[in-house]
Every structure is written in structure tokens, then in C-alpha cells.
N, CA, C and O atoms as a Tinker XYZ file with bonds, in Angstrom:
   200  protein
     1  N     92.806000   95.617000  106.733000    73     2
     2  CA    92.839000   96.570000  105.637000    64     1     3
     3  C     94.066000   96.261000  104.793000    63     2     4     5
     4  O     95.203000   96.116000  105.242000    81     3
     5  N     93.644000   96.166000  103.322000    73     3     6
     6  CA    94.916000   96.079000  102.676000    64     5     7
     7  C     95.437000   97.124000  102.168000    63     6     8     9
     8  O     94.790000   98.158000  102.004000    81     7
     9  N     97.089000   96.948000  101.745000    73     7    10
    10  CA    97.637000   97.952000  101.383000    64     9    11
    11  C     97.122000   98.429000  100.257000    63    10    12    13
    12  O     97.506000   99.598000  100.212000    81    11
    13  N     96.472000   98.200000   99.316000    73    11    14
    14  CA    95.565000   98.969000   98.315000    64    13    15
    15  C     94.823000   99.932000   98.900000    63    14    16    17
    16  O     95.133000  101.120000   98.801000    81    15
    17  N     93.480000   99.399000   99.750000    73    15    18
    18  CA    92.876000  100.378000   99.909000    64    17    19
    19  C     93.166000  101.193000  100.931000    63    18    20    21
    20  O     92.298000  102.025000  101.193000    81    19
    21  N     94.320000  101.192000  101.707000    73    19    22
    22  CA    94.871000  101.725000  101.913000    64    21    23
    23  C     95.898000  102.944000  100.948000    63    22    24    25
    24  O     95.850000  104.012000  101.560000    81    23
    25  N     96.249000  102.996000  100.434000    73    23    26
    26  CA    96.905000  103.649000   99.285000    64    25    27
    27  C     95.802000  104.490000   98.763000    63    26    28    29
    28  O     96.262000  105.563000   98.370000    81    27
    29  N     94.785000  104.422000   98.644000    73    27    30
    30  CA    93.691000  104.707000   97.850000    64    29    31
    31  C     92.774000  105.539000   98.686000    63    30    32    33
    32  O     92.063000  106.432000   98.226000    81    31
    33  N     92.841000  105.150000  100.089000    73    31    34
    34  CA    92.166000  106.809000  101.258000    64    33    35
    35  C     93.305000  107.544000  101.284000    63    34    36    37
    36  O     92.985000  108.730000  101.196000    81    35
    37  N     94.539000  107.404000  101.366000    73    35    38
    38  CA    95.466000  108.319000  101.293000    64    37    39
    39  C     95.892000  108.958000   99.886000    63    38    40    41
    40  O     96.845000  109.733000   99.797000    81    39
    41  N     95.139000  108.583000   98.840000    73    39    42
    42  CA    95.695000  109.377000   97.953000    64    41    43
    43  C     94.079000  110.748000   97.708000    63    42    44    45
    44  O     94.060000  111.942000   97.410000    81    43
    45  N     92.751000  109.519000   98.097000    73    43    46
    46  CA    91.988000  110.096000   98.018000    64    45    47
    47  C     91.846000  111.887000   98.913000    63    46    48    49
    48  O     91.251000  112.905000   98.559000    81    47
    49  N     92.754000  111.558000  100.232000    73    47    50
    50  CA    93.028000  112.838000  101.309000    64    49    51
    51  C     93.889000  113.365000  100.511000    63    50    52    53
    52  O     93.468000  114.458000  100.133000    81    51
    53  N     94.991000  113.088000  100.032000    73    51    54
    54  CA    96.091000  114.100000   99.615000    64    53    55
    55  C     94.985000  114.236000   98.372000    63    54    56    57
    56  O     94.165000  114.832000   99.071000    81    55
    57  N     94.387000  114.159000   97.204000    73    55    58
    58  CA    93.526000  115.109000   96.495000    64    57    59
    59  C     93.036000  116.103000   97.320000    63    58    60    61
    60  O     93.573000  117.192000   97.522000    81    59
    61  N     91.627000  115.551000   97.960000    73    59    62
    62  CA    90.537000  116.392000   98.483000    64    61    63
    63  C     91.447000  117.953000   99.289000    63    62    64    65
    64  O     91.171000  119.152000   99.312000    81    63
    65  N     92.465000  117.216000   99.794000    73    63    66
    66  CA    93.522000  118.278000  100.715000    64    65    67
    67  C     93.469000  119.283000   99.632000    63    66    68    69
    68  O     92.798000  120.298000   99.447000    81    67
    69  N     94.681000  118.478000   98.775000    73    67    70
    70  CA    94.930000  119.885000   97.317000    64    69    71
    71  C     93.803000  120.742000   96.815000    63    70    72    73
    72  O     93.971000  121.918000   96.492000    81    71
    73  N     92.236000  119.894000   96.740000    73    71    74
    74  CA    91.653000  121.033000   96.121000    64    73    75
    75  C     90.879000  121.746000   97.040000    63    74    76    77
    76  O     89.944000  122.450000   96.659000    81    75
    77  N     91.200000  121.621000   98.281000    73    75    78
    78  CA    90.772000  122.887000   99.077000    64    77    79
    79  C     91.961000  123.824000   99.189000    63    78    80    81
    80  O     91.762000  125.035000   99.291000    81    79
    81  N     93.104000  123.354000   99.175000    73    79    82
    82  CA    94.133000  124.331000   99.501000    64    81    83
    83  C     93.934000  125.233000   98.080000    63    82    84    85
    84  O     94.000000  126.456000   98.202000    81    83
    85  N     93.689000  124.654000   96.722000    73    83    86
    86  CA    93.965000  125.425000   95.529000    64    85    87
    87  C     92.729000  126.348000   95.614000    63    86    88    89
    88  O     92.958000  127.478000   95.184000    81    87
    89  N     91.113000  126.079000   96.195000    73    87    90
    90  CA    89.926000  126.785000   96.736000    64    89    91
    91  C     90.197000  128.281000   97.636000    63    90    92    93
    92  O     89.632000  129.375000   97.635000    81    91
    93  N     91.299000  127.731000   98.342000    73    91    94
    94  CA    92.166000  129.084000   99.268000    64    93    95
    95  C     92.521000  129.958000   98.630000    63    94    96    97
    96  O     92.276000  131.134000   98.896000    81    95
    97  N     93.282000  129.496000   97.494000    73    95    98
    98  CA    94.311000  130.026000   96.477000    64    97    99
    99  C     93.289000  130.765000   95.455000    63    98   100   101
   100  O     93.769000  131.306000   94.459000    81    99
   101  N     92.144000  130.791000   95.642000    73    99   102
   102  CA    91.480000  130.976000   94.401000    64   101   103
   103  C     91.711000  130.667000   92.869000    63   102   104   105
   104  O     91.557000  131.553000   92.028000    81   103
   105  N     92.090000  129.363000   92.529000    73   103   106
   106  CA    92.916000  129.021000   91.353000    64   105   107
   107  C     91.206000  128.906000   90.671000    63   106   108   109
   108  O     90.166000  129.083000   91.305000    81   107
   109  N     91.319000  128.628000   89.497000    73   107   110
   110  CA    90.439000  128.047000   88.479000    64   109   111
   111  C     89.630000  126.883000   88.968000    63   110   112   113
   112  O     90.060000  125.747000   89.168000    81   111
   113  N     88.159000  127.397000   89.169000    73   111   114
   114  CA    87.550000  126.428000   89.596000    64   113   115
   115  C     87.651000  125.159000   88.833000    63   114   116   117
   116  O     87.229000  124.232000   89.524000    81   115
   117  N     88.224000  124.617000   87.168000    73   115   118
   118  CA    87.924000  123.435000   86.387000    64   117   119
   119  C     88.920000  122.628000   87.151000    63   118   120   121
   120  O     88.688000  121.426000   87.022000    81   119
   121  N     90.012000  122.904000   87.948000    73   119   122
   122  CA    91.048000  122.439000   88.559000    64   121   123
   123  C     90.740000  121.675000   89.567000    63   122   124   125
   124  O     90.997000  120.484000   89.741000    81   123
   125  N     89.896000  122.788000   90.553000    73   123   126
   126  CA    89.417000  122.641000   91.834000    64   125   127
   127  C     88.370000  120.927000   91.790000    63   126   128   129
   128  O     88.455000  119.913000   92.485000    81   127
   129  N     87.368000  121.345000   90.512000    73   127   130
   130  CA    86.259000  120.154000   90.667000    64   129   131
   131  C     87.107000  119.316000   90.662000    63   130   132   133
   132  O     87.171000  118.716000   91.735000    81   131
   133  N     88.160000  118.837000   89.538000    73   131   134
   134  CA    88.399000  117.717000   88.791000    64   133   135
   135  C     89.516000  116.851000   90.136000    63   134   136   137
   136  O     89.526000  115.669000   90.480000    81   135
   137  N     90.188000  117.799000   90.532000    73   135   138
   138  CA    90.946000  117.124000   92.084000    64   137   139
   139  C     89.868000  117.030000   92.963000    63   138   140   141
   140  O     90.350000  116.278000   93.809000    81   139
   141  N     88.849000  117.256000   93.300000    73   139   142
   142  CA    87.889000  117.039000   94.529000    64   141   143
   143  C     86.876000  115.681000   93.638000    63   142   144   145
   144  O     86.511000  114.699000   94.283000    81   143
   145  N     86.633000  115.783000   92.587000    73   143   146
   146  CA    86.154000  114.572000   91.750000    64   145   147
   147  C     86.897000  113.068000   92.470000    63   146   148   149
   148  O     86.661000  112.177000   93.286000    81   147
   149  N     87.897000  113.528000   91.544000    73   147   150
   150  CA    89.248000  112.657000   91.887000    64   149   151
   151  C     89.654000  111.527000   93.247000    63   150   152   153
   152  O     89.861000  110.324000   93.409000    81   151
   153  N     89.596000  113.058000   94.219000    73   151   154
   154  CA    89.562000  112.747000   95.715000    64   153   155
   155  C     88.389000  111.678000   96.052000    63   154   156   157
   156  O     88.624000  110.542000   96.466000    81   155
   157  N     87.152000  112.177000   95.825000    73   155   158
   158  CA    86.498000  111.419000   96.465000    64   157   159
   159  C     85.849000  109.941000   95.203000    63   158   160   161
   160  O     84.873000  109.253000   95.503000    81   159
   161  N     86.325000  109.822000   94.405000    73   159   162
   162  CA    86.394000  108.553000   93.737000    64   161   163
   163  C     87.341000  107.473000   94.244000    63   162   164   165
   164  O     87.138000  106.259000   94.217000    81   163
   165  N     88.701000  108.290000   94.838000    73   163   166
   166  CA    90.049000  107.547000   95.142000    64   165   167
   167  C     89.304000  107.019000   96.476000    63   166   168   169
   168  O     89.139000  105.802000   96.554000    81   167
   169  N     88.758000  107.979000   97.718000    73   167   170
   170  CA    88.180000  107.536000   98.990000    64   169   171
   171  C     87.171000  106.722000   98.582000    63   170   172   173
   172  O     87.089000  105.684000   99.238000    81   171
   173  N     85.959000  106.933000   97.249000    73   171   174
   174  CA    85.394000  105.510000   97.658000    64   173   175
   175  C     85.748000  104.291000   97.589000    63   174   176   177
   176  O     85.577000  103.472000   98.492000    81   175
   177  N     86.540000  103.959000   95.952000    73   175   178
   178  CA    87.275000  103.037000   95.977000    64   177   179
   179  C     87.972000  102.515000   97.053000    63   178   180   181
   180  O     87.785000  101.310000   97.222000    81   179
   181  N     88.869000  103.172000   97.988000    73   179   182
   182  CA    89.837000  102.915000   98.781000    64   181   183
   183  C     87.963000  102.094000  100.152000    63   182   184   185
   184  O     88.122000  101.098000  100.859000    81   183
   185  N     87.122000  102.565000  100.119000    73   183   186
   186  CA    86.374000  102.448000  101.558000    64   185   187
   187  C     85.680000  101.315000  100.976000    63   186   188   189
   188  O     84.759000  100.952000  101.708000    81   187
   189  N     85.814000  100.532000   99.767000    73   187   190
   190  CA    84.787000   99.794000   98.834000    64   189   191
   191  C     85.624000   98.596000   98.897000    63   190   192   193
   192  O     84.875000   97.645000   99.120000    81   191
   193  N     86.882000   98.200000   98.798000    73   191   194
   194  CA    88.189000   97.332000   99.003000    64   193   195
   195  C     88.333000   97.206000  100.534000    63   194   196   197
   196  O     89.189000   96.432000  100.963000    81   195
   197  N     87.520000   97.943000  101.438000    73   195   198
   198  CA    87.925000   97.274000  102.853000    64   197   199
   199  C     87.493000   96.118000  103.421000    63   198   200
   200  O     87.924000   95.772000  104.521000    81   199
């Protein structure tokens, strides 16, 4: 595994993390999609480079 896609499941977790924690928080769902979007674009990329 390289350090890219490496970098790239871990940024994809620290999103997906944030927009459940902000889901807790009841913040503004346009927030919520666009970090869980985010998240799991960063995890495929990151699982697509392995």
C-alpha cells in the first residue's frame, strides 16, 4: 500500500467520522451530505490506488 492511498482512507475516515459526529450535533444537513460525499469519494479513491 502506498502512502497516497493511504492518506486518502484516512482522510476519507476522518470525513465520514466528522459527518456523523456533526449528524449527532444536529448541524445543517447541506454540511452533513457534502462531508459524507467527500468521505466516501476520498475512501474510494484511497481503495482504487491499492
Amino acid at each position: 500500500m502506498s502512502g497516497t492511498s493511504f492518506v486518502l482512507i484516512f482522510l476519507g475516515l476522518f470525513l465520514c467520522g466528522g459527518a456523523y459526529s456533526f449528524w449527532k450535533q444536529k448541524l445543517p444537513k447541506g454540511v452533513i451530505v457534502l462531508l459524507a460525499i467527500c468521505g466516501l469519494m476520498s475512501l474510494a479513491a484511497g481503495a482504487l490506488r491499492i
